[in-house]
C-alpha angles and dihedrals in degrees: 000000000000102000082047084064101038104034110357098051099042094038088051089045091040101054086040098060088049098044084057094043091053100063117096129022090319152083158165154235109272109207097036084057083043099047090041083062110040081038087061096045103076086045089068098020106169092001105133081225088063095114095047102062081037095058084045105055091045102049083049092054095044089049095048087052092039103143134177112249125243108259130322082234093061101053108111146203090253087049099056090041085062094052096052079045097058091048092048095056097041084052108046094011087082094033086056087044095050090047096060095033083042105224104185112191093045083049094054099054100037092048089052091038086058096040089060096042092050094049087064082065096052092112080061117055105168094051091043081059099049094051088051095056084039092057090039096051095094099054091048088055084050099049082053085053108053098022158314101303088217115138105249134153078276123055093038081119092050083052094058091053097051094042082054091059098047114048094111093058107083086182107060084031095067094039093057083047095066088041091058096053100038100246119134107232130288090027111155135248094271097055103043079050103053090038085053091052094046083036094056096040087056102040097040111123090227088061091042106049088151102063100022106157095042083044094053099043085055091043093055084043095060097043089047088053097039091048086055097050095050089054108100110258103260096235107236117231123262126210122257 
């Protein structure tokens, strides 16, 4: 939670107030808006009003630098790719963030949040499933940063974190179900029921005294993802 105070939390405000400052015919100066903002943080550092003195601060800097932009003419396809892009970031950069410093209460809210967003798109599956890998790009970038995502003995926290974000997703769920057992995608029910069965007699912390509490992570994690697999697929809608 450290690293939320001190980088997550002033770099989301921050883009924010400049995404805002940038609509219409004006703008403002990026790293003064920026600096106002990581300069405030430590001021508040693990105050629930955090956010508040540091929106401030940074809507207060980006009004002081406003400026009127060169020319409409002179706006560009580059320059409206880095907007999107700056949206884009303010708005996954913290989510990716909160999954691997799992930060529960911001997962829970932002995971129902976009599962309720992507079930407006069930008419339209493929673009459900783009904005899912869309939404899900960051923390993808993250897992290459830090490590290889594998389930190993491990990263069986990491999964847990990452099976925490993404509950809403049905898609990437089942997928990491069939990752945690070992199937490739689309096996059928007699095979994710006789690997769960071999699965659960290795992996029981009876049978692993030796290694209880890594046992019995990977224990929880087999029956969660068996338990998935054995619900009936919720048939997505079809356009008619």
């Amino acid at each position: 939670m450290a690293n939320f105070y001190i980088v997550g939390l002033p770099l989301a405000v921050g883009l924010g107030v400049l995404l805002v400052a940038t609509v219409g015919n004006q703008t403002s100066d990026f790293k003064n808006t920026l600096g106002a903002a990581f300069l405030m943080s430590p001021v508040f550092y693990g105050r629930p009003i955090a956010i508040l003195p540091i929106s401030l601060a940074a809507s207060i800097t980006a009004q002081k630098h406003r400026r009127y932009k060169a020319s409409a003419e002179s706006e560009t396809i580059s320059l409206r790719l880095y907007r999107l892009g700056l949206a884009y970031l303010a708005f996954t950069g913290p989510l990716a963030y909160s999954v691997l410093c799992n930060t529960a209460a911001t997962l829970s809210y932002v995971a129902e949040t976009l599962g309720s967003f992507l079930s407006w798109f069930s008419f339209f599956p493929l673009l459900g499933r783009l904005l899912e890998s869309v939404f899900l790009l960051p923390c993808r970038i993250l897992w290459l940063l830090v490590g290889d995502p594998g389930f190993t003995s491990r990263q069986f926290q990491e999964w847990e974190k990452l099976y925490e974000f993404v509950e809403s997703f049905q898609d990437e769920k089942r997928q990491l179900a069939y990752q945690v057992l070992g199937l490739p995608e689309g096996a059928t029910n007699e095979e994710i029921h006789r690997t769960y069965r071999d699965l659960v007699k290795v992996w029981h912390p009876d049978h692993n005294r030796h290694q209880r509490e890594e046992a019995q992570r990977r224990f929880l994690e087999i029956q969660a993802a068996y338990e998935f697999l054995s619900q009936p697929k919720k048939p997505r809608a079809s356009w008619r």
